[in-house]
C-alpha positions as CSV (number, residue, x, y, z in Angstrom):
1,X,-11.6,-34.7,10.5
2,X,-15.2,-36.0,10.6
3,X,-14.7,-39.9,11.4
4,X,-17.5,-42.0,9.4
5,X,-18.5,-45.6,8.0
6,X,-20.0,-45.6,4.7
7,X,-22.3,-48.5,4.0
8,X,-24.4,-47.3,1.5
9,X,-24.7,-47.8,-2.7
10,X,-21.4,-46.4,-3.2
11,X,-22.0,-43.1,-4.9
12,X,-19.8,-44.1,-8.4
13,X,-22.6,-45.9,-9.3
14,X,-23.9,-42.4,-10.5
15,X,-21.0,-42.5,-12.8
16,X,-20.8,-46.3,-14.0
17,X,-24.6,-47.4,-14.0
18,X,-26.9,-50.0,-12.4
19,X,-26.3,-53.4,-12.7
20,X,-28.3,-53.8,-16.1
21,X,-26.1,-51.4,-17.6
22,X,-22.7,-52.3,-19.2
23,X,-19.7,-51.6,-16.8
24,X,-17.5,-51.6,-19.9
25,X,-17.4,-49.6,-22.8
26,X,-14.7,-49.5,-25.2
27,X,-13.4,-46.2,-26.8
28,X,-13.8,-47.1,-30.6
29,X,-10.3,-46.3,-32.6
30,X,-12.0,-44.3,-35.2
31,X,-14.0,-42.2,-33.1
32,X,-11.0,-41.2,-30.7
33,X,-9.2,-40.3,-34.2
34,X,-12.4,-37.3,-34.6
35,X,-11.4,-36.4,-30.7
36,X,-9.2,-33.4,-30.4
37,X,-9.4,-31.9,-27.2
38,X,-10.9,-33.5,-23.9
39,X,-11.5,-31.9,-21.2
40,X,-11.2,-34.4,-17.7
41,X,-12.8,-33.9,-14.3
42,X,-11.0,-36.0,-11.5
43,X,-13.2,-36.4,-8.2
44,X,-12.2,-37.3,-5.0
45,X,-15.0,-36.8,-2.4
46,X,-13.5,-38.3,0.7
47,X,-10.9,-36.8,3.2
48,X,-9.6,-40.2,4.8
49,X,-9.8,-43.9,4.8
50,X,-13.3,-45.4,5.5
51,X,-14.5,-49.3,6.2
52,X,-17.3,-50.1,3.9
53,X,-19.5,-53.1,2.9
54,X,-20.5,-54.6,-0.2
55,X,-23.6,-56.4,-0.6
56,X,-24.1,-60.7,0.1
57,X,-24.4,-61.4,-3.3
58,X,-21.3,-59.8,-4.4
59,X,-20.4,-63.6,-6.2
60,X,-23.6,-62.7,-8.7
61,X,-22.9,-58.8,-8.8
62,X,-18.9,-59.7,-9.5
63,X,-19.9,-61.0,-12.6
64,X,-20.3,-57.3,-13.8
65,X,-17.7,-55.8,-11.9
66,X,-16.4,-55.1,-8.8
67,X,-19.4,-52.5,-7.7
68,X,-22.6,-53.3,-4.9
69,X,-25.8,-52.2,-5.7
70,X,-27.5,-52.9,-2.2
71,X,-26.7,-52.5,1.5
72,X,-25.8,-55.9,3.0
73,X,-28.5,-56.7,5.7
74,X,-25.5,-58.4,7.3
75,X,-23.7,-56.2,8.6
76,X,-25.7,-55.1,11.8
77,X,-25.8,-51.9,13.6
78,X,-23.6,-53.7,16.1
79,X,-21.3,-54.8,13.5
80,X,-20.7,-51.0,12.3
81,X,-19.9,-50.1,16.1
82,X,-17.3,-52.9,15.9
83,X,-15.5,-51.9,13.1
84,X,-15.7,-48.4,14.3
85,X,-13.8,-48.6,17.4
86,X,-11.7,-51.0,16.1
87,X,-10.5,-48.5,13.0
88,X,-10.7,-45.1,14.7
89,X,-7.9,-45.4,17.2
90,X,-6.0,-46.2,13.9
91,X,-6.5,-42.7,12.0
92,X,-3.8,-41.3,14.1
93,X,-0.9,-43.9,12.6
94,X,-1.9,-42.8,8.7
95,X,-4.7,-39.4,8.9
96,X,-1.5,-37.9,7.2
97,X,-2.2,-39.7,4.0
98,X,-3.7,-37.9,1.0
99,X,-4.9,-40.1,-1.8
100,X,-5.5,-37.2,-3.6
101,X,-1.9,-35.8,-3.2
102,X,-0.6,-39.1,-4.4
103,X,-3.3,-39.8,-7.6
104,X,-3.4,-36.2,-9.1
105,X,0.1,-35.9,-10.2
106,X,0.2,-39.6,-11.6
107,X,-2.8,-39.1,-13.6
108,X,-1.7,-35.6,-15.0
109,X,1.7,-37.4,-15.9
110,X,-0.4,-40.3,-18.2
111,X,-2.9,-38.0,-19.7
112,X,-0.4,-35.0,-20.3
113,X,2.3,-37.7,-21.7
114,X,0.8,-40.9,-22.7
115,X,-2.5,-40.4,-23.3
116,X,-4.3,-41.2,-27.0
117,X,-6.6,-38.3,-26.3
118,X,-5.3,-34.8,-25.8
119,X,-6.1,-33.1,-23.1
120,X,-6.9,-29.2,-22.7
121,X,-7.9,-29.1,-18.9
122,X,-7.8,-31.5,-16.3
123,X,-9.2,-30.5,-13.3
124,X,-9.5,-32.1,-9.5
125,X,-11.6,-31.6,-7.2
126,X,-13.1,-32.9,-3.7
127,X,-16.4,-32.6,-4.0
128,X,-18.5,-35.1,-6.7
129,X,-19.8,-33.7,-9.8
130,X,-23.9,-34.0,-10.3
131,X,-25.5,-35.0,-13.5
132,X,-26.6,-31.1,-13.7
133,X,-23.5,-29.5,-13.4
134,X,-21.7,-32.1,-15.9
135,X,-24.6,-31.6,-18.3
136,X,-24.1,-27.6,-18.2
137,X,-20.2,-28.0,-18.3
138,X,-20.9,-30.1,-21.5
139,X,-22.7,-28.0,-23.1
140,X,-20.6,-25.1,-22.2
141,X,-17.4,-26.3,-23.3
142,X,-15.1,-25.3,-26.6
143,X,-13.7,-29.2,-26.1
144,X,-15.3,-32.6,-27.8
145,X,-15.1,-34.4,-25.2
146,X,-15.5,-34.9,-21.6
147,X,-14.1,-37.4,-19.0
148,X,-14.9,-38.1,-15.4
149,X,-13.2,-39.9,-13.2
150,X,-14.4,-40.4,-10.0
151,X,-12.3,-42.7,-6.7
152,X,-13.0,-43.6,-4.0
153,X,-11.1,-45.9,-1.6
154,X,-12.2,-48.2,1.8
155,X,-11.1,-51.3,4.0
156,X,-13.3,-53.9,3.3
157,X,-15.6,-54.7,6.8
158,X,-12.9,-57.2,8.1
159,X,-10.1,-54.9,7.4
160,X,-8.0,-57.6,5.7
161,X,-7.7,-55.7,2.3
162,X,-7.6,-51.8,1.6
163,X,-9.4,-51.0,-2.2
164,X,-9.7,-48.4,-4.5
165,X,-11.9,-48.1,-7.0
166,X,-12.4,-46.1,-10.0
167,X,-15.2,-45.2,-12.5
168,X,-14.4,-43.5,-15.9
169,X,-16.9,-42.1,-17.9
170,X,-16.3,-39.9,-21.4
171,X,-18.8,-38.7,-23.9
172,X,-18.7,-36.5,-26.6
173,X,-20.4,-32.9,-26.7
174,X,-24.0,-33.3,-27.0
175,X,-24.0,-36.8,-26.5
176,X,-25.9,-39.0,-23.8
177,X,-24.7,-41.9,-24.5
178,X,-20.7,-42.7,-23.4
179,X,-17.9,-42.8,-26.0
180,X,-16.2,-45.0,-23.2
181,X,-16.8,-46.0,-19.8
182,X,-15.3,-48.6,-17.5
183,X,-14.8,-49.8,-13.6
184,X,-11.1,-50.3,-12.0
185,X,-10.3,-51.8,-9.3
186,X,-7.2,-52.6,-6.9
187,X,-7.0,-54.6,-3.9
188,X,-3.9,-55.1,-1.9
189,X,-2.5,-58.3,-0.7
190,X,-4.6,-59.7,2.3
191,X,-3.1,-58.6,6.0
192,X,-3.7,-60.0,9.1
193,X,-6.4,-62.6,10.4
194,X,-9.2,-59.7,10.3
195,X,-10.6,-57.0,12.7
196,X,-8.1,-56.0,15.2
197,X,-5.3,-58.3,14.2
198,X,-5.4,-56.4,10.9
199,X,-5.4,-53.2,12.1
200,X,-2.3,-53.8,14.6
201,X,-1.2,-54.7,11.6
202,X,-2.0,-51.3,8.7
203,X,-1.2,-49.2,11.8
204,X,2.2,-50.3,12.7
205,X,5.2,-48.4,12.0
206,X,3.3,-45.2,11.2
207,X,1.4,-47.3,9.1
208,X,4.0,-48.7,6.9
209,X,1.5,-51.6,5.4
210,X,-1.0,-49.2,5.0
211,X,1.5,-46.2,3.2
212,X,2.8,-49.3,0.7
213,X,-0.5,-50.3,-0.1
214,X,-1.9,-46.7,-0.9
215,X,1.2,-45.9,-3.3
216,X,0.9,-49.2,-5.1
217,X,-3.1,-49.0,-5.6
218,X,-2.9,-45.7,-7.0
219,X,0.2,-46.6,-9.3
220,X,-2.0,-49.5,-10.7
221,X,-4.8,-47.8,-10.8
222,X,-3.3,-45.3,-13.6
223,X,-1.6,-48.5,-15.2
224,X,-5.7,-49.9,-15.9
225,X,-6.6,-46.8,-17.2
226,X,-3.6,-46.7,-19.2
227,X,-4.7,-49.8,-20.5
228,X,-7.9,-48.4,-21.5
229,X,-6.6,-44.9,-22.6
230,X,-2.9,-45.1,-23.2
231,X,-1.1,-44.5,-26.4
232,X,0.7,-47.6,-26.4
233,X,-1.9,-50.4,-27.6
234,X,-1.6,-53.2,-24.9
235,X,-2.2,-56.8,-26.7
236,X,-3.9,-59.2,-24.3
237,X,-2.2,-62.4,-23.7
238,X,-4.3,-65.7,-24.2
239,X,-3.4,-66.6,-20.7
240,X,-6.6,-66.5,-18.2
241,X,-6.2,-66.9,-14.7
242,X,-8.6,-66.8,-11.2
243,X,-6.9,-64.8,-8.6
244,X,-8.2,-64.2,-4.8
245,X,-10.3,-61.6,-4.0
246,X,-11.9,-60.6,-0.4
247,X,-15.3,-59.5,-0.3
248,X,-15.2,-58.9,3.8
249,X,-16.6,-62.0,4.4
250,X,-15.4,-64.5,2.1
251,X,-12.7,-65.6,-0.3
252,X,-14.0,-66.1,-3.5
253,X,-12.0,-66.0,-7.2
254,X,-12.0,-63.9,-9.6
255,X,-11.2,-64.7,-13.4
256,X,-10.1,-62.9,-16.4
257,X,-7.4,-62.4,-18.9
258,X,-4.0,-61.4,-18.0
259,X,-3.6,-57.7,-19.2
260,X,-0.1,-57.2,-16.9
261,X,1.9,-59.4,-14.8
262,X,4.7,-59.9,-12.4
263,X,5.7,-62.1,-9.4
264,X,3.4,-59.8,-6.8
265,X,0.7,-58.3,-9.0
266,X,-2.2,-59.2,-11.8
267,X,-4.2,-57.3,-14.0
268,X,-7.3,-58.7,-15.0
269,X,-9.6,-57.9,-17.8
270,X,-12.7,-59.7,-16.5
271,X,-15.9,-60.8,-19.1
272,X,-17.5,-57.7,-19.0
273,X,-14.4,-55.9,-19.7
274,X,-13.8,-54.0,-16.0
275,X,-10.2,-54.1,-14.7
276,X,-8.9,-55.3,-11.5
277,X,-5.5,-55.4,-10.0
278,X,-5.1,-58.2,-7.6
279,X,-2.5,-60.5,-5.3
280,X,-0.6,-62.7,-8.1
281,X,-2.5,-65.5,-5.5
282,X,-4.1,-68.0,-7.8
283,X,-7.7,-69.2,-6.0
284,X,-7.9,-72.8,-4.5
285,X,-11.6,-72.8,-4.4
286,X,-12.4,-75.2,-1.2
287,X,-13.1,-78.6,-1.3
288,X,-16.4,-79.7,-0.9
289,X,-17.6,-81.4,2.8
290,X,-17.4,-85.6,2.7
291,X,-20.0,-87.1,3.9
C-alpha cells in the first residue's frame, strides 16, 4: 500500500462545515416520525492508519468540535520526515487491520436493528462521495431521506493517541439544508511517552495496543451515533465532567455532559452538541508558574 502523511483540512469538513457552521444538528422527533425510508452512504476513503496534524489553535477550534480548519505551521517539513520513519517500519505489525471490515458490520447491525429511521439501502464504500454525485443520488432516489457518514481515522503527530472521527450528515429529498448533522469522535487512552516510545509500544505483539484500540473506537463510535439516531431515547445525566484529551502537542480538557459511562470510558456531549469518547481521566489543568 501507498504509505502517506496527511496534514491537510481533513476532507469531512466537506461533510460537517466550516467553523461558522453548526457542528450539531439535532434530528427533530416530529420530522423523523414523516421519515419512512433512508437511504445511508458509509465512506471510508483510507486504506491504512495515517499520522495527521491538527491546527495550533485546536483549544479555540475545540470549542465547536473536535475538527481543524488549517494546517499547523508547526509541524515542519522535518517534522513530517520524523514521524514518517518513525511510523512506517510499524505498518508491518498492524497493515492487516481493516477499519472498514470492523465498522461496516457494526453499523448495519444499529441501523438494521436499533435504528429510529428505517433504512432501505445502506451502502459502503472506499472512495468519498462529492457534493455532485450526492446531489444527483438525492434527486434520484424513491427514499426521503439521505444519510452520509463519512470516517476517517489517524495517530495524532506524537503518536500517543490513535482517533477516529466521524461526520453524519442526513437531509430530506429536495432539501439543502440538514434534517441532522453532527461530529463524533474517539480517542484511545494515551500510550507511551510519544514518537518512538509509542510506537514500540502500538507495534508490539502484532500490534496488540493498536488491534484493542481500533475494536473499541469503532464500538464507541456506533454507541455516539446510537445516541444521536438510536431507538432507545438516551436521557442525559446532569453530571458534567472535563476529561483529557491530546492534541499532538499538548494536554488540554475537554468538558461536556456525561451521555455514557464506566470505569475506562466517557461519552461527552460537548456545548455545541458533538460527541466524543474519551479516557475516563478527569483533567488536572497545571498549576500556574510561582514567581
Amino acid at each position: 500500500m501507498f504509505r502517506q502523511l496527511f496534514f491537510t483540512i481533513p476532507l469531512i469538513l466537506l461533510l460537517v462545515g466550516c467553523q461558522t457552521t453548526p457542528r450539531h444538528v439535532a434530528l427533530d422527533e416530529k420530522k423523523a416520525s414523516t421519515i419512512k425510508l433512508v437511504r445511508v452512504v458509509s465512506m471510508i476513503p483510507q486504506d491504512e492508519i495515517i499520522a495527521h496534524s491538527k491546527p495550533s489553535y485546536v483549544t479555540v477550534a475545540l470549542g465547536g468540535g473536535l475538527l481543524g480548519a488549517a494546517i499547523d505551521s508547526s509541524i515542519t517539513e522535518s517534522r513530517m520526515r520524523e514521524i514518517y520513519e518513525v511510523l512506517e517500519p510499524a505498518y508491518d505489525s498492524f497493515d492487516d487491520v481493516d477499519l472498514r471490515q470492523i465498522f461496516w458490520p457494526q453499523l448495519r447491525e444499529f441501523l438494521n436493528q436499533r435504528a429510529r429511521l428505517h433504512v432501505s439501502d445502506i451502502k459502503t464504500t472506499p472512495w468519498l462521495v462529492t457534493v455532485p454525485e450526492r446531489e444527483i443520488a438525492m434527486a434520484n432516489m424513491k427514499e426521503d431521506a439521505y444519510l452520509e457518514v463519512y470516517t476517517s481515522y489517524f495517530f495524532d503527530p506524537d503518536l500517543r493517541t490513535f482517533n477516529i472521527l466521524t461526520g453524519t450528515y442526513m437531509a430530506s429529498k429536495n432539501k439543502e439544508e440538514p434534517e441532522y448533522r453532527n461530529s463524533i469522535a474517539y480517542q484511545s487512552p494515551i500510550v507511551g511517552n510519544g514518537m518512538q516510545h509509542s510506537m514500540d509500544l502500538w507495534r508490539a505483539n502484532n500490534g496488540e495496543l493498536f488491534r484493542k484500540a481500533i475494536a473499541e473506537g469503532v464500538k464507541e463510535t456506533v454507541r455516539q451515533i446510537e445516541l444521536d439516531l438510536g431507538r432507545e431515547a438516551v436521557t442525559p445525566s446532569t453530571q458534567s465532567m472535563t476529561l483529557t484529551y491530546n492534541t499532538g502537542t499538548d494536554l488540554i480538557g475537554r468538558s461536556g455532559t456525561v451521555m455514557s459511562s464506566n470505569d475506562k470510558r466517557v461519552i461527552l456531549r460537548e456545548k455545541d452538541g458533538t460527541l466524543v469518547s474519551l479516557e475516563n481521566k478527569p483533567f488536572l489543568a497545571p498549576k500556574p508558574a510561582e514567581f
